[in-house]
C-alpha positions in Angstrom: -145.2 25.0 -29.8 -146.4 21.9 -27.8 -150.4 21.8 -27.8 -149.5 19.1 -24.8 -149.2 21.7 -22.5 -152.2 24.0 -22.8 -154.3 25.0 -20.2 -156.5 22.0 -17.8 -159.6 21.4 -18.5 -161.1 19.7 -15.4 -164.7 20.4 -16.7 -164.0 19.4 -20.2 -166.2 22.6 -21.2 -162.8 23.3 -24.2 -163.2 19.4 -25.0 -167.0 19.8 -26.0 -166.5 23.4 -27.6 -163.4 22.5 -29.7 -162.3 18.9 -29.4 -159.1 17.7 -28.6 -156.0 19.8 -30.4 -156.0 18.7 -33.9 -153.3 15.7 -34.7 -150.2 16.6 -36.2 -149.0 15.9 -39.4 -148.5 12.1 -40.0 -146.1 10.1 -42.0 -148.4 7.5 -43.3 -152.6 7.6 -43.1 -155.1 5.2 -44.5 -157.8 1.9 -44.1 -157.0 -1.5 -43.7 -159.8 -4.3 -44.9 -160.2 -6.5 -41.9 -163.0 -9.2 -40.8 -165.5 -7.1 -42.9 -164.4 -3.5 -41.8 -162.4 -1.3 -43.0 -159.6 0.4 -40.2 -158.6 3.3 -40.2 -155.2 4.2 -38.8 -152.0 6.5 -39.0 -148.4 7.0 -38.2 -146.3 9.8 -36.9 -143.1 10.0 -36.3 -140.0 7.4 -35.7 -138.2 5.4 -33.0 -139.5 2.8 -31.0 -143.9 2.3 -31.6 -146.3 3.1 -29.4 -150.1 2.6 -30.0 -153.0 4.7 -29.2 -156.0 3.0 -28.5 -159.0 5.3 -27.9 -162.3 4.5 -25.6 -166.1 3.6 -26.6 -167.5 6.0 -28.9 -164.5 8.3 -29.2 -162.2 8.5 -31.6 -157.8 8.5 -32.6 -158.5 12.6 -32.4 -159.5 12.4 -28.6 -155.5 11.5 -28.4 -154.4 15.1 -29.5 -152.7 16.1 -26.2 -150.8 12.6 -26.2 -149.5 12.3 -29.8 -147.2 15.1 -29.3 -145.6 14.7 -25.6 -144.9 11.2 -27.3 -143.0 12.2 -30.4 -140.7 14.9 -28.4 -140.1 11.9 -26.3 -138.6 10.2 -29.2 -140.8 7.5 -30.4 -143.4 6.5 -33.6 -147.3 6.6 -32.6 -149.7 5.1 -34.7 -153.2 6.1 -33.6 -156.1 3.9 -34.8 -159.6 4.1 -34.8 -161.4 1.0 -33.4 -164.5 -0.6 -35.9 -167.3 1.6 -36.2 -165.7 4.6 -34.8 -163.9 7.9 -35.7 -163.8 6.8 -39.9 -163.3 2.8 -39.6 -166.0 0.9 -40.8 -167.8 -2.0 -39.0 -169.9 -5.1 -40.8 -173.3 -6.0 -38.9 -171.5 -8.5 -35.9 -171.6 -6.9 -32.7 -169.2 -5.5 -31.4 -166.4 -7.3 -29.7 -162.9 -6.7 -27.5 -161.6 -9.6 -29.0 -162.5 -8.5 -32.6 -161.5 -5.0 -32.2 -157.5 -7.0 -30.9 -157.3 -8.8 -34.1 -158.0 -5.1 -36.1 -155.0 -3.5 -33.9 -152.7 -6.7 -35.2 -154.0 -6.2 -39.2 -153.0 -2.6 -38.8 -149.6 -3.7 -37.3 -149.1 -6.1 -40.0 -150.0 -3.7 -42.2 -147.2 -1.6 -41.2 -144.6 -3.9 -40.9 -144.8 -2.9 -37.1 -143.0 -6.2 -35.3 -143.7 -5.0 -32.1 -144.9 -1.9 -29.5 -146.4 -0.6 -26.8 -150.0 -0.1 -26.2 -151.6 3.0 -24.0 -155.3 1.7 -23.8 -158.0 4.2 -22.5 -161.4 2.3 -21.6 -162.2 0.6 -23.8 -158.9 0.7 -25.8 -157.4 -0.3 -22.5 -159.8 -4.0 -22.5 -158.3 -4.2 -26.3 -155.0 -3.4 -25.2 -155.0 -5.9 -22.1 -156.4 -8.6 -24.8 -153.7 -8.0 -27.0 -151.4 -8.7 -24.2 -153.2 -11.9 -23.7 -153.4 -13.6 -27.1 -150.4 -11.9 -28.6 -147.6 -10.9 -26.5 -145.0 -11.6 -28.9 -146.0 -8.4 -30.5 -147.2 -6.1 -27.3 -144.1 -4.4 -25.4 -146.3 -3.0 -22.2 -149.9 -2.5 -21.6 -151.3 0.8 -20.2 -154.1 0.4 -18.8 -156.0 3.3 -18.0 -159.7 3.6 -16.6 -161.2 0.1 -17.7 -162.9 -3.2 -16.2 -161.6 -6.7 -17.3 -165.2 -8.1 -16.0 -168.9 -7.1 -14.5 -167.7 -6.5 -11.0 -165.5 -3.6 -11.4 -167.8 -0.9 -12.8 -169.7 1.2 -10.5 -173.6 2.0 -11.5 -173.7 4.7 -14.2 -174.5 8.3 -12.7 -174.5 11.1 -15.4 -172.7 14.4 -14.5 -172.1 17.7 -16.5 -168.7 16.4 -17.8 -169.9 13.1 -19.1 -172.8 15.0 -20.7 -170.3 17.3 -22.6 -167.9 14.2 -23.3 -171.1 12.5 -25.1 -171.8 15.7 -26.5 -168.2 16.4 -28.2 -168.7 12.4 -29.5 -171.8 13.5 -31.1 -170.3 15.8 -32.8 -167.5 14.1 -34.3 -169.2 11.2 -35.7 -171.4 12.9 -37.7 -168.1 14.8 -38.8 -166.1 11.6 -39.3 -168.1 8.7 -39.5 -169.3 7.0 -43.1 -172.6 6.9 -41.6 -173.3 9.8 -39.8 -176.9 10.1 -39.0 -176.6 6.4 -36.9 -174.9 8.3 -33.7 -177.9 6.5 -31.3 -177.3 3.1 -33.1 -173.9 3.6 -33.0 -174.6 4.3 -29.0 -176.2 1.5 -28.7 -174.4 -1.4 -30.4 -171.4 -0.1 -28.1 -173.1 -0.4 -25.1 -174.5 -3.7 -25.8 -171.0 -4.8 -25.2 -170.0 -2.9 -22.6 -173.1 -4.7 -20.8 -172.0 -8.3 -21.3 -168.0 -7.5 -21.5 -165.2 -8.0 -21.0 -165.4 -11.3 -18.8 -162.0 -12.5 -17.6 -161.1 -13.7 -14.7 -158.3 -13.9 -11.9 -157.1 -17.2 -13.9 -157.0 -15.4 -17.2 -155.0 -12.1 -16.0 -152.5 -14.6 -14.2 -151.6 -16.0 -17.7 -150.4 -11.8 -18.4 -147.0 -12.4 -19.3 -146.0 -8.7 -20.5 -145.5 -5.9 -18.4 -148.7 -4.1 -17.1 -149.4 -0.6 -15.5 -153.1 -0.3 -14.0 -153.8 3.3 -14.4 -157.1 4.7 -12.5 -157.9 8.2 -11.9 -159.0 9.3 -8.4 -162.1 10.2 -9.8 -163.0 7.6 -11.8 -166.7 7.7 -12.8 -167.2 4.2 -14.4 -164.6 1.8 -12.6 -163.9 1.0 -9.2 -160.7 1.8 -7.4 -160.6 -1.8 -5.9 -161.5 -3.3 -8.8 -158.1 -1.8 -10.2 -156.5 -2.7 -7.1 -157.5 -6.5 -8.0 -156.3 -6.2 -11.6 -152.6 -4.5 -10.0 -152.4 -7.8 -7.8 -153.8 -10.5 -10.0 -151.3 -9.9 -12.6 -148.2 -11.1 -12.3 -145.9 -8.1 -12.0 -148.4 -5.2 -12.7 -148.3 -1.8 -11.3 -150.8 0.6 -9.8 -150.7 4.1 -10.7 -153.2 6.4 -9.0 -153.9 9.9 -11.2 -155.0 12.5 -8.6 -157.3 14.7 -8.9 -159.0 13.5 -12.4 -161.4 11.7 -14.0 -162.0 8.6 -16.4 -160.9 12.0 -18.8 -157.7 12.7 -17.4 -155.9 12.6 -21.1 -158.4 15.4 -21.6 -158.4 17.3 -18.2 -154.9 17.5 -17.3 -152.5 16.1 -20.1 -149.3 17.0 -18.5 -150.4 14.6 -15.4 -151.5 11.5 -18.0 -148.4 11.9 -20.4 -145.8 11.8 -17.1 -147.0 8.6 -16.4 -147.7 7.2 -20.0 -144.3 8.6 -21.0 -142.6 6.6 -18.1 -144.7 4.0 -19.1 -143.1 3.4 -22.5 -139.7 4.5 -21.3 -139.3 1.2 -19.2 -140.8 -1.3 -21.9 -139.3 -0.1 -25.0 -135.7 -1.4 -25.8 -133.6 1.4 -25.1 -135.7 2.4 -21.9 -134.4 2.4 -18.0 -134.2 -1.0 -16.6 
C-alpha cells in the first residue's frame, strides 16, 4: 500500500475534507527547546536524510503523500514543524525566515543529523534557501518549490475556491494540533506580517549559493511569478528550473506522483550515493 499514489486532487476538495494521508509510523518523535520555542519534529526511516519543510500556516502532516514515495526510495525523512505551527511552539518575536533556519539546525543537532537535503515548500522553501546560505556545510541540495526570495516575485493575492479550502483544511488542524488553538486569526496574522516585509535578498545574495539548487514552480502558481523563478534559476550559480505542469502552488497535494518524480530526482543527484 503506497498512500503516494492515490487519486489527484486538482481541486483539493479530499485535502479540506480529510487532510493529507496520515504520516507513517516514525522512528523517533518529539520537541526540541530553541530561541524560546519549543520544535517539534520526527524521523522515519534510514539512509541518506532528507528534510521536509512545510509552507506558512501548514503543517509536517501536509507532507503525507511525500514521506512515503521518499522512504521506498531509500532514504531517512525528518519532517518538522516550523515555530508556531502544526505542535511547535513560538515565544512573542515575530516571526522570521532566518529564525525559523536556526530551529531546522537545533533539530538537526538534535539528531546527530551531519548533513541532508532540504525539499522547501513556500515558505519552507525561503527557510530551506536560507539554510543553504548561512549553512551549507550541513545542506546537501535545496528544493525549492513555489516561493519568493524578495517583494518582486509575488503576484497580488486573488482568492479562489482551492485557496479557500487550503485555508480551510489549516483551520482545522490547528485547532487540532496547536497548544493554542483558539489563536488561528492571530496565528494568520503574525505569519502574514512576515510574508509582507520578507524574505529580502537580492541578486548579490543568491550569487553567494554555493550548494546545489532546483527552482521548482508550478504552471499554475497562484502567489509567485514564473519570471520571478526564472530570475532565481539564473542568479544562482548552477541552479535548475523545473516547471510542474498543470498544478498549482499545491502540487504536493494535487498530483503527488508529478511532485515526488521531481523531488525524488532531486535528492537522487545530491545525496552521496546518487547519479552524478
Amino acid at each position: 500500500m503506497a498512500a503516494f499514489q492515490e487519486p489527484d486532487d486538482d481541486s483539493l476538495e479530499r485535502f479540506k475534507a480529510h487532510g493529507a494521508p496520515p504520516l507513517p509510523a516514525s522512528n523517533e518523535s518529539g520537541w526540541v527547546e530553541h530561541e524560546g520555542a519549543r520544535i517539534w519534529y520526527a524521523s522515519h526511516g534510514n539512509g541518506t536524510a532528507v528534510i521536509l519543510l512545510h509552507g506558512g500556516l501548514g503543517h509536517s502532516g501536509n507532507w503525507g503523500y511525500q514521506v512515503p514515495a521518499l522512504l521506498t526510495a531509500g532514504h531517512r525523512v525528518v519532517i518538522i514543524d516550523s515555530r508556531g505551527h502544526g505542535r511547535s511552539t513560538r515565544d512573542a518575536r515575530p516571526y522570521k525566515y532566518e529564525l525559523m533556519a536556526s530551529d531546522v539546525l537545533a533539530v538537526m543537532d538534535a539528531l546527530a543529523l551531519e548533513r541532508a537535503a532540504i525539499v522547501g515548500w513556500s515558505d519552507g522553501a525561503c527557510v530551506a534557501m536560507v539554510l543553504g546560505m548561512v549553512a551549507p556545510q550541513r545542506v546537501a541540495g535545496v528544493f525549492f518549490f513555489g516561493c519568493n526570495m524578495d517583494p518582486s516575485g509575488t503576484k497580488e493575492f486573488v482568492a479562489t475556491p482551492v485557496i479557500d479550502r487550503c485555508f480551510s483544511r489549516h483551520r482545522q488542524d490547528y485547532a487540532r494540533l496547536s497548544a493554542t488553538p483558539d489563536e488561528f486569526d492571530a496565528f494568520v496574522a503574525a505569519v502574514s506580517d512576515m510574508m509582507k516585509t520578507e524574505p529580502n535578498y537580492f541578486a548579490d545574495d543568491l550569487a553567494r549559493i554555493s550548494v546545489p539548487v532546483v527552482i521548482a514552480q508550478s504552471e499554475h502558481d497562484e502567489f509567485i511569478k514564473r519570471e520571478h523563478a526564472e530570475y532565481l534559476a539564473d542568479a544562482i550559480p548552477g541552479a535548475e528550473l523545473n516547471v510542474l505542469p498543470g498544478v498549482s502552488h499545491f502540487a504536493p497535494l494535487q498530483r503527488p506522483a508529478l511532485f515526488n518524480k521531481a523531488m525524488i530526482a532531486f535528492a537522487e543527484r545530491v545525496l552521496p550515493g546518487g547519479p552524478s
